[in-house]
C-alpha positions as CSV (number, residue, x, y, z in Angstrom):
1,X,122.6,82.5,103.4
2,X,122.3,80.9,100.2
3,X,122.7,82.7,96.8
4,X,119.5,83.5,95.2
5,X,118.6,83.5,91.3
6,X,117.3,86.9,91.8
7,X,117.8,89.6,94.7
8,X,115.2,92.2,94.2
9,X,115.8,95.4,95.9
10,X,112.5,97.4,97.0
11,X,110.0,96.3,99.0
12,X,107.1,97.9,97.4
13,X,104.3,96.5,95.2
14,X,106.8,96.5,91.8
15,X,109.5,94.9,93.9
16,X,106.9,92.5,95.5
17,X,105.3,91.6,92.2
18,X,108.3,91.0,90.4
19,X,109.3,88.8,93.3
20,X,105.8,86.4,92.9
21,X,106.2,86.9,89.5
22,X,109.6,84.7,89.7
23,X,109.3,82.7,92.8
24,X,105.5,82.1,92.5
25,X,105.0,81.6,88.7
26,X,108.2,80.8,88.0
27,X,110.2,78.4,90.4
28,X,112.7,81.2,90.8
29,X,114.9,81.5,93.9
30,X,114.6,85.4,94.9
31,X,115.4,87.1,98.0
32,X,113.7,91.0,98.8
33,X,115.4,93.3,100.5
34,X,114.0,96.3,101.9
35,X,115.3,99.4,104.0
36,X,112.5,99.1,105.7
37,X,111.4,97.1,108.3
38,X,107.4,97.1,106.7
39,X,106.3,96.3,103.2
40,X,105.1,99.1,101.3
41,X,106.5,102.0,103.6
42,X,106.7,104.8,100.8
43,X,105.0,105.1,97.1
44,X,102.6,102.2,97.8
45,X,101.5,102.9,101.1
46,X,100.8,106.4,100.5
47,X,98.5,106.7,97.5
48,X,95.2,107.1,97.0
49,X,94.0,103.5,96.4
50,X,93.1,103.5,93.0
51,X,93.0,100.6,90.8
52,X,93.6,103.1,87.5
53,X,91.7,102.3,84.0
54,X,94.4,103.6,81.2
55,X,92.8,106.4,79.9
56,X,95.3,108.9,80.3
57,X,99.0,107.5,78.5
58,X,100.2,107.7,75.0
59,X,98.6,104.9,73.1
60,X,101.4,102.4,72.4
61,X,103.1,103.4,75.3
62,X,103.9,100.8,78.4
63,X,101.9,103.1,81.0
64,X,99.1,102.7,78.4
65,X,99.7,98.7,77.7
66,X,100.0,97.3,81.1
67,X,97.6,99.8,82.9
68,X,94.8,98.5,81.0
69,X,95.9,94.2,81.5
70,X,97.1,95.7,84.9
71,X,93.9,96.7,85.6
72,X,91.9,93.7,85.2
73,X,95.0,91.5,86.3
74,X,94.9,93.7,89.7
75,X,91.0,92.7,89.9
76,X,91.4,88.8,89.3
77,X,94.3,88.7,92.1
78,X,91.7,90.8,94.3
79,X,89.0,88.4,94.0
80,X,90.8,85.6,94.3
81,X,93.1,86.3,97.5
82,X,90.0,87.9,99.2
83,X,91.2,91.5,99.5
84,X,88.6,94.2,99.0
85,X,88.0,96.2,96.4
86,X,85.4,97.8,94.5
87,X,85.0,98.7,90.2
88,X,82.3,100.8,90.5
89,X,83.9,103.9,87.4
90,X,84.9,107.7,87.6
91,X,83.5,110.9,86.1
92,X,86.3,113.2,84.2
93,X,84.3,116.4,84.2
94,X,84.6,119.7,82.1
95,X,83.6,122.3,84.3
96,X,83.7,124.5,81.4
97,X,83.0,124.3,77.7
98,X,86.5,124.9,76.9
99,X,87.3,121.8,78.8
100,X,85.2,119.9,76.4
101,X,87.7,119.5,73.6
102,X,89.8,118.4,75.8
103,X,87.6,116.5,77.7
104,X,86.9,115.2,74.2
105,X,90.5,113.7,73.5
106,X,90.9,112.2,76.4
107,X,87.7,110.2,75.0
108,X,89.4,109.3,71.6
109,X,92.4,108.3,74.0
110,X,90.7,105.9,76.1
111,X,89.0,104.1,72.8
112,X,92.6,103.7,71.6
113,X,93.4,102.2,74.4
114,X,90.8,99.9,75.0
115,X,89.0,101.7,78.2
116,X,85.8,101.1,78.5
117,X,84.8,105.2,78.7
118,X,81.9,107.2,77.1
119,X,80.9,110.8,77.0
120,X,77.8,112.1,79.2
121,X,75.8,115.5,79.8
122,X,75.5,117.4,82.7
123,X,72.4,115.6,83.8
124,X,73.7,111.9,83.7
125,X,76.2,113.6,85.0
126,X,74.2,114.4,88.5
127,X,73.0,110.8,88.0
128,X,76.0,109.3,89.6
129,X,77.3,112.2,91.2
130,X,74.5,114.9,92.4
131,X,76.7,118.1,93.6
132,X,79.4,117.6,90.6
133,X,79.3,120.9,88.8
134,X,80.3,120.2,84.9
135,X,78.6,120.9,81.2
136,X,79.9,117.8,80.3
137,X,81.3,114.4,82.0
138,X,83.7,111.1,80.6
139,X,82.3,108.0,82.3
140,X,85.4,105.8,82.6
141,X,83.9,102.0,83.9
142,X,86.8,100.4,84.5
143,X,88.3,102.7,87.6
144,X,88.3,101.1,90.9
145,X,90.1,101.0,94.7
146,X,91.9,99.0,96.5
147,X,94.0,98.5,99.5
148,X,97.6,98.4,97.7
149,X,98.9,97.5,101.7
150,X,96.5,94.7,101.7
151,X,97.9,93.6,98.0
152,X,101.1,93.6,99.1
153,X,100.7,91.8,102.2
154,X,99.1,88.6,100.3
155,X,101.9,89.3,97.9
156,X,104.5,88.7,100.9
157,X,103.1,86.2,102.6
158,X,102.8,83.8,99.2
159,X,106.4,84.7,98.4
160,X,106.9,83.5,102.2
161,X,105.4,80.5,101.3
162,X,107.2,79.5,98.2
163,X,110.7,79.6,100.2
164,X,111.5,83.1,99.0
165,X,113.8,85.0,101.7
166,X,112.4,88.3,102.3
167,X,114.9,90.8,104.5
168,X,113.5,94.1,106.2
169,X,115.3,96.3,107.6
170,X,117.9,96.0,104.5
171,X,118.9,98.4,102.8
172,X,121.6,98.1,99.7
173,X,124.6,99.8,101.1
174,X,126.8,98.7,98.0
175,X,126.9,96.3,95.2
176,X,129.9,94.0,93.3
177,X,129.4,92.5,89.6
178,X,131.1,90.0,89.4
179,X,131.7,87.4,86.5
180,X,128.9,85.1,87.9
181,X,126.7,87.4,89.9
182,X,126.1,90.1,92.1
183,X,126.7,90.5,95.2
184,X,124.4,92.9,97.8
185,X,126.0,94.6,101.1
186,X,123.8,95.2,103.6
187,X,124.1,95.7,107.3
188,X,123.6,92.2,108.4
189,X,125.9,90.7,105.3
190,X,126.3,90.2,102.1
191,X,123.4,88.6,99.9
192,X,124.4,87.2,97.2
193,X,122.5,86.5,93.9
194,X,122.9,85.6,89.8
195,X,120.1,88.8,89.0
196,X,119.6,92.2,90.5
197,X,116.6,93.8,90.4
198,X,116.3,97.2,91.4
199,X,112.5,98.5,92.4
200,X,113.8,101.1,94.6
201,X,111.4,103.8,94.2
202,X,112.8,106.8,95.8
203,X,116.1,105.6,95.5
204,X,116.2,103.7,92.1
205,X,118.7,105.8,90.6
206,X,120.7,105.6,93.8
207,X,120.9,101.8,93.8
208,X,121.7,102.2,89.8
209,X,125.1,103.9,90.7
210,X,126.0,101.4,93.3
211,X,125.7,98.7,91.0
212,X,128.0,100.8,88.4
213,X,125.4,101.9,86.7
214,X,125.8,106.3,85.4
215,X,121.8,106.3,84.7
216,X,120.5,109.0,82.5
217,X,117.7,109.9,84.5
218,X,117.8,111.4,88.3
219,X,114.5,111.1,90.7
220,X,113.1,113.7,91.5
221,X,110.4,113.4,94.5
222,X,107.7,115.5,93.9
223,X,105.0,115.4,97.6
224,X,101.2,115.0,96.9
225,X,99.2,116.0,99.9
226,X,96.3,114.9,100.7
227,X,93.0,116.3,103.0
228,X,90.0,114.2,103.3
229,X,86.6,114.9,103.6
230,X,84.7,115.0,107.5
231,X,82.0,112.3,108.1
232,X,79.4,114.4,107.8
233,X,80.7,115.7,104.0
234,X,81.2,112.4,102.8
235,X,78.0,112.8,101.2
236,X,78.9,115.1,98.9
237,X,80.9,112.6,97.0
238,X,79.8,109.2,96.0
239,X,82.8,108.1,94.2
240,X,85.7,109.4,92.3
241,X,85.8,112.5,90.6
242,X,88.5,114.1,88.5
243,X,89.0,117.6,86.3
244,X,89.9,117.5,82.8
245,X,93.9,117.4,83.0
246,X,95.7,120.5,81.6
247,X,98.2,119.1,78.8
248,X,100.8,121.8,79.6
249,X,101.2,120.5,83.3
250,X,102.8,117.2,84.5
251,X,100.3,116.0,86.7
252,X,96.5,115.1,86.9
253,X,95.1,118.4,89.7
254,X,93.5,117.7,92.5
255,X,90.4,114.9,92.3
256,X,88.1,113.2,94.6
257,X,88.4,109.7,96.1
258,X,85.8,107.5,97.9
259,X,88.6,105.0,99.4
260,X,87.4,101.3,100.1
261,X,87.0,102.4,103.9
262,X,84.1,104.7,103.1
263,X,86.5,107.8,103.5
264,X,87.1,110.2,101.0
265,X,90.2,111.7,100.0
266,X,91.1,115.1,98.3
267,X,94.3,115.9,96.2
268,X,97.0,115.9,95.8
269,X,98.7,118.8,95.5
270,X,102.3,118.4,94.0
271,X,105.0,120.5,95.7
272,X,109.0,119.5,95.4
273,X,109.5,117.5,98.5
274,X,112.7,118.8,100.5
275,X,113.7,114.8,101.6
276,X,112.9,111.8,99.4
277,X,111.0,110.3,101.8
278,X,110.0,113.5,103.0
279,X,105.9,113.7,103.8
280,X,105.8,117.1,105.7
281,X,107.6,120.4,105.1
282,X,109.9,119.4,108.2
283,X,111.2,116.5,106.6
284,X,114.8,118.1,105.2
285,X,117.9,116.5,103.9
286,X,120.3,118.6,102.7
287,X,121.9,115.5,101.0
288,X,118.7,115.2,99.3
289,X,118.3,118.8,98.7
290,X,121.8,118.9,97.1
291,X,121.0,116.2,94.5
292,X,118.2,118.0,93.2
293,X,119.8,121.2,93.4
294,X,122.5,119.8,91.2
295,X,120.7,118.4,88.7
296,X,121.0,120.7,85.8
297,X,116.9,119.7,84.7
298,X,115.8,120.7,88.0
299,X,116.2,124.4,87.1
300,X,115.0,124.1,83.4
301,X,111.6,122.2,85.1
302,X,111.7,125.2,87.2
303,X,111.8,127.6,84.6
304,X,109.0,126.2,82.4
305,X,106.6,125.9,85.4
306,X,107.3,128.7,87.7
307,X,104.0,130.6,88.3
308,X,102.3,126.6,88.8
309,X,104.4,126.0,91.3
310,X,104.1,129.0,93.1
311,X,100.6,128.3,92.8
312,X,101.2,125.0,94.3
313,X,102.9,126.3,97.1
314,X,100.3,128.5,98.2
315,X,97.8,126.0,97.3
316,X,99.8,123.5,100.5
317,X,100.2,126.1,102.9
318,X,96.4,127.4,102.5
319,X,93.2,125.4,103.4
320,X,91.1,127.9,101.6
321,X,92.7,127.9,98.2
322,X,93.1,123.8,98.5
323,X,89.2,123.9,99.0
324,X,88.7,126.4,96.3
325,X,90.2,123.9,94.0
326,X,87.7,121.0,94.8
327,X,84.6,123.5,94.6
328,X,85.3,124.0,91.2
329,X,84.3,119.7,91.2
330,X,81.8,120.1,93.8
331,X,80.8,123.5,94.4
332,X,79.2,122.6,97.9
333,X,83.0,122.3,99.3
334,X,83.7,124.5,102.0
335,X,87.0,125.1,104.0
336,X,85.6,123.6,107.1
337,X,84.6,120.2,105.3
338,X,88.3,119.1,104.5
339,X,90.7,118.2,107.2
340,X,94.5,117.4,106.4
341,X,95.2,113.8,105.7
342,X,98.7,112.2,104.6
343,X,100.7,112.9,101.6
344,X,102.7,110.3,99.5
345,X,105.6,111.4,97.7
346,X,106.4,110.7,93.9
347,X,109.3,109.0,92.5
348,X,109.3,111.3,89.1
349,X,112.6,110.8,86.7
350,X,114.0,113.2,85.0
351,X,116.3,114.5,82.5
352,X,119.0,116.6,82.1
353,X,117.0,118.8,79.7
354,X,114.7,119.8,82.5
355,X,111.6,117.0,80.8
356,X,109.9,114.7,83.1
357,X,110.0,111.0,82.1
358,X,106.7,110.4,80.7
359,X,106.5,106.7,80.0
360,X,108.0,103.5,82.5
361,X,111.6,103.1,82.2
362,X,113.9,100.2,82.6
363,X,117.6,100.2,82.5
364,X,119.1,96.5,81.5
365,X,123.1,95.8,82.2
366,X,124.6,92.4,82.1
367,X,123.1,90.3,85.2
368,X,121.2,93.5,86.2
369,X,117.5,95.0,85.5
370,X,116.9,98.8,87.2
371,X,113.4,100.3,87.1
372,X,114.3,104.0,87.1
373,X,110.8,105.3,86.3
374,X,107.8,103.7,87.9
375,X,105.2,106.4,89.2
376,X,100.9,105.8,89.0
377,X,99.9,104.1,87.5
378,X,102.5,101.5,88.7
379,X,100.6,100.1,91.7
380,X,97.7,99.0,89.0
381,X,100.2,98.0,86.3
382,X,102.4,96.1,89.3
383,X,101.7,92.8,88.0
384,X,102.4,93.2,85.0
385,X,105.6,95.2,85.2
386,X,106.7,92.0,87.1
387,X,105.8,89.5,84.4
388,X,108.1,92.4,81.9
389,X,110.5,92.4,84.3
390,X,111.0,88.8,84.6
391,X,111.2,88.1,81.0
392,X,114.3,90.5,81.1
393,X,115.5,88.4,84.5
394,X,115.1,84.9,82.9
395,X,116.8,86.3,79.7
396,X,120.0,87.3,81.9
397,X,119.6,84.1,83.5
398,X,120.0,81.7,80.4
């Protein structure tokens, strides 16, 4: 096999973008390998399909930056490659009126960052969605869906077409520096490249420490589960539907999500998966279990959030209580409406002081780039983490 400027390891949408980003727009030599024998397999293929505005991040911040020209990148690369999507906005409701101060920053948020968003009452509420309950709503314009499967397909099969070598089924097993490159062992043999790029996901910080690298930050996978709605609730929701986040917790709660098949998804929860790739309570590795478990910022996390994620718990193993939590969004929400759907699992970093990474991170090392922290929005933002991270590849390559 011949060497490669860049060998990219992840098969996902970052690791696919990056890719097109240097073969595609750049006349780049890369090769993709993936553990995998499909594109997609893990983060991307297991989320809820949402092309994100940019509402939520730290103005400044790269989340904020290149979610908002993600978004509308993500749309021009939609229209033109024929894959389906829709932009048809979200409601961020306050359920109660001491969610509107809240409700109220996430406003002056969203005009800081550019997003299109403006504040509603109750009744323009109903407007777009009748059985919301809420005393006050954020109309955010710029939210859409999207088959990220789909995306990554057409990303593939363009990389295919521009001579890039793209290797399922292969996974990193170790990796040599040397003066002039790197070198990739995998099961079938050695791939050999000038760049690494490591969009491993799950296993980012993994893939660090085979390349030599003693990153800062450990993953921690955190599963989302999902139920959806039956065919004959669909009705109740029209489109997507969130609740004012709570500043003191990590994550966004559980929200409402007419996918681009007509279906529409509740959730997710977050519970600390017991597997990296591990969708189901069965899925164990003790390997897996003994990384976290090691990790001295696992049990400070633990400490800071311990009645939540009791609360979490209970919410996963009971249909009731998960219900409960999307009748406070639409009241009309019974039990017997939802149905258990999949779950996706989170790639979240972490630090030794117990504090969740909040922003993207990337690691640089001579002849090496390693995305260590690339949760949502990073299917929105993909293509434009791939034209950040190819600046840093064609910097190494000079």
């Amino acid at each position: 096999m011949r060497e490669s400027d860049v060998v990219v390891v992840g098969g996902g949408i970052v690791g696919l973008a990056t890719a097109h980003e240097l073969a595609v727009n750049r006349g780049r030599s890369v090769t993709v390998l993936e553990k995998e024998t499909t594109w997609a397999a893990h983060q991307t293929g297991h989320n809820s399909g949402v092309i994100h505005a940019g509402l939520y991040y730290k103005p400044g911040s790269l989340k904020a930056r290149m979610c908002v020209t993600g978004n509308a990148a993500m749309v021009r690369f939609a229209r033109e490659h024929g894959i389906p999507h829709e932009v048809g906005g979200k409601l961020v409701v306050a359920i109660t009126a001491d969610e509107v101060p809240r409700l109220q920053v996430l406003a002056d948020r969203a005009a800081a960052n550019g997003v299109p968003a403006r504040m509603i009452d109750a009744a323009e509420a109903r407007e777009y969605e009748p059985e919301v309950a809420c005393v006050r709503a954020l109309r955010v314009e710029s939210t859409g869906i999207i088959d990220y499967g789909r995306v990554c397909q057409v990303l593939a099969d363009r990389l295919v077409d521009h001579g890039a070598q793209l290797r399922g089924g292969s996974p990193a097993l170790a990796i040599r520096n040397s003066s002039t490159g790197i070198e990739v062992a995998t099961p079938t043999g050695v791939v050999r490249g000038k760049v690494l790029v490591n969009c491993a996901g799950l296993q980012a910080d993994r893939v660090a420490r085979l390349a030599g690298r003693r990153p800062a930050a450990r993953i921690v996978p955190f599963r989302g589960e999902y139920y959806e709605l039956r065919p004959e609730a669909r009705g109740l929701v029209r489109g997507l539907v969130y609740p004012v986040p709570d500043p003191a917790l990590p994550f966004l709660g559980v929200h409402l999500t007419r996918g681009i098949d007509g279906s529409v998804h509740a959730g997710p929860n977050a519970v600390l998966a017991l597997r990296r790739e591990g969708y189901r309570w069965r899925d164990v590795s003790v390997t897996d279990i003994l990384d976290t478990a090691t990790f001295p910022g696992t049990w400070k996390l633990a400490r800071k959030y311990a009645r939540t994620g009791v609360d979490e718990v209970l919410r996963s193993l009971s249909r009731a209580r998960f219900a409960a939590s999307l009748a406070r969004l639409a009241p009309r929400i019974q039990p017997d409406d939802i149905v258990r759907a999949g779950a996706g699992v989170r790639a979240q970093a972490m630090l030794p002081d117990g504090s969740l990474v909040d922003d993207f991170l990337f690691e640089l090392a001579p002849r090496q780039v390693h995305v260590l922290n690339a949760p949502s929005p990073a299917a929105t933002s993909s293509l434009q983490i791939g034209e950040h991270i190819a600046e840093k590849v064609v910097d190494q390559l000079l």
